[in-house]
KEROKOL-487814 format. One record per residue (C-alpha): residue number from 1; x, y, z. Coordinates in steps of 0.05 Angstrom, whole numbers. Example, Ala and Ser with C-alpha at 12.3 -4.5 7.8 and 13.67 -1.06 7.14 Angstrom:
BEGIN
(atom 1, (246, -90, 156))
(atom 2, (273, -21, 143))
***
This chain:
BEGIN
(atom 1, (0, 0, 0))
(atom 2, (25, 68, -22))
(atom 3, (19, 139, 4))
(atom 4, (36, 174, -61))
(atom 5, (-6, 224, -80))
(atom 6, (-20, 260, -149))
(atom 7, (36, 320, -154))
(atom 8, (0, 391, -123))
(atom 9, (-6, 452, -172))
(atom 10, (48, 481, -125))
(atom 11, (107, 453, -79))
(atom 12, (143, 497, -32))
(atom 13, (211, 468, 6))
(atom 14, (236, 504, 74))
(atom 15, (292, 488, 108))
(atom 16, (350, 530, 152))
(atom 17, (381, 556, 99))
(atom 18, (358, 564, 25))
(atom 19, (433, 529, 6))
(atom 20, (434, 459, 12))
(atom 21, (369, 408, 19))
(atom 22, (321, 462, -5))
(atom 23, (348, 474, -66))
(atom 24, (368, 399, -83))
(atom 25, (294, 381, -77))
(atom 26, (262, 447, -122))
(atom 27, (314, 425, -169))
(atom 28, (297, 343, -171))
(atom 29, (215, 363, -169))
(atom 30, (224, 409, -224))
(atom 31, (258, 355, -263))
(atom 32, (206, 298, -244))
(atom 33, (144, 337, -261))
(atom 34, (174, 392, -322))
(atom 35, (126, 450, -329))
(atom 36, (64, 418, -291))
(atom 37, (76, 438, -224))
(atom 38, (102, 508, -192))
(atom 39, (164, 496, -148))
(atom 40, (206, 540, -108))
(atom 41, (248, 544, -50))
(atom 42, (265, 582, 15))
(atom 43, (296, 581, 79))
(atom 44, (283, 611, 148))
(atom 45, (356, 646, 138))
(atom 46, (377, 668, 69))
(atom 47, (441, 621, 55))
(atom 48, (497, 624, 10))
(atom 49, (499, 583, -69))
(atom 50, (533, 521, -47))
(atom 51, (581, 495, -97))
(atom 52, (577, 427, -77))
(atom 53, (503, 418, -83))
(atom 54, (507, 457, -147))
(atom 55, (575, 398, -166))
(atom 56, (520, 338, -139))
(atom 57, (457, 361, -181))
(atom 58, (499, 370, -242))
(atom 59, (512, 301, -237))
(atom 60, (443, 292, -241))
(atom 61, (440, 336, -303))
(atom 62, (408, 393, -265))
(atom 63, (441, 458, -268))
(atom 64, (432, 504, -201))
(atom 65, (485, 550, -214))
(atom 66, (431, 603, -213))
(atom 67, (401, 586, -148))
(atom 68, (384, 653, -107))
(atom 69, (374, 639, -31))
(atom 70, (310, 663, -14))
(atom 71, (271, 667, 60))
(atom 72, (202, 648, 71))
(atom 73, (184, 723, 75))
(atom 74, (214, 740, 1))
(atom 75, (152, 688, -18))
(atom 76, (115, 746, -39))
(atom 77, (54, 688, -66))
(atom 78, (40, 659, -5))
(atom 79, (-19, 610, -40))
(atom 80, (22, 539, -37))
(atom 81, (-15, 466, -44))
(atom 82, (48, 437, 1))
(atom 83, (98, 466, 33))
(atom 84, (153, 408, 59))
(atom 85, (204, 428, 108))
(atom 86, (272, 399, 126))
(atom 87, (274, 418, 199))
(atom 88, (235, 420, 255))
(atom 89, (240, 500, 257))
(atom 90, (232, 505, 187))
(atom 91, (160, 463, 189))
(atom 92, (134, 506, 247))
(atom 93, (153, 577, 216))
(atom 94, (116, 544, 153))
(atom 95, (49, 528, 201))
(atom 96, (51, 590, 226))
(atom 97, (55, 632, 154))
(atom 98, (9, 587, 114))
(atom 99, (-39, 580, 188))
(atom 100, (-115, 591, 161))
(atom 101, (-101, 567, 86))
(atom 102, (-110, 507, 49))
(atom 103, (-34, 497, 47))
(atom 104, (-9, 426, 75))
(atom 105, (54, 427, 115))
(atom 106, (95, 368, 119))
(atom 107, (156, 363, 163))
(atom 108, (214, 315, 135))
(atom 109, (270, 321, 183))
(atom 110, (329, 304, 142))
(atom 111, (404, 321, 176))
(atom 112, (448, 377, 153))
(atom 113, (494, 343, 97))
(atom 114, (547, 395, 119))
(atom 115, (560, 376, 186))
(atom 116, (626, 361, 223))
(atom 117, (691, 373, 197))
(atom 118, (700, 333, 138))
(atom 119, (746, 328, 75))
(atom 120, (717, 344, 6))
(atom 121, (709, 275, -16))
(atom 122, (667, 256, 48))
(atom 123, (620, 326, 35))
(atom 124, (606, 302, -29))
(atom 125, (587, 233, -15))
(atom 126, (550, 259, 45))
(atom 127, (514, 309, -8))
(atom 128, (509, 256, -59))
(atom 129, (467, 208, -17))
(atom 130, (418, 269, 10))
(atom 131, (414, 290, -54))
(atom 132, (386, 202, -71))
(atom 133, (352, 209, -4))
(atom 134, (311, 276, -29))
(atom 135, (295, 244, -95))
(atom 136, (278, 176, -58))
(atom 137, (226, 210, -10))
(atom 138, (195, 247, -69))
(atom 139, (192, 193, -118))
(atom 140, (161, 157, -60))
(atom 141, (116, 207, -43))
(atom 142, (88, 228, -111))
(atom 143, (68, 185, -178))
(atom 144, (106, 192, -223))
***
């Protein structure tokens, strides 16, 4: 029994910073689903371009050289179907903005692929698996 769902007109993704997971999983949706669905991401704190998520989705064939970090209040269109969040903060700053619409929050905790001290190598297998992870979850989460 599966819990996938149809893909919403419009996807939002919040996490800490608009740098890392965010921007991995706007860039894998708006591969999966092309033109059909609306998809942007934010943080709570506007982040830096990382170059290794933009190195790990270029493996994919998806170019996010252009990302801009954005926060959840430069979302001037606050009218989202979903909004998924990475963190814990992330999902309750997202309750609190989309509070009295039809907007469904989920909250996928997911660790910070950055974290520790680490050589390059280990970052980019650590960024390569979220990056499967993210595309796992979705995959699993909407038909394709």
């Amino acid at each position: 029994m599966s819990n996938s769902t149809p893909l919403p007109s419009s996807v939002l993704f919040v996490c800490y910073l608009n740098s890392i997971r965010s921007p991995m999983a706007e860039g894998l949706l708006k591969s999966m689903a092309g033109e059909s669905v609306y998809v942007q991401s934010c943080g709570l704190e506007s982040g830096d371009l990382d170059q290794l998520m933009v190195s790990v989705m270029s493996e994919k064939g998806i170019d996010m050289s252009g990302h801009k970090a954005r926060t959840l209040s430069d979302i001037q269109d606050g009218s989202f179907d979903l909004v998924i969040a990475f963190t814990k903060d992330a999902g309750l700053a997202a309750e609190n903005i989309f509070a009295g619409q039809d907007t469904v929050v989920e909250t996928w905790v997911l660790p910070d692929p950055s974290a520790g001290a680490l050589d390059v190598r280990a970052m980019m297998n650590n960024y390569r698996a979220m990056r499967t992870l993210i595309e796992n979850r979705l995959k699993a989460r909407f038909k394709p």
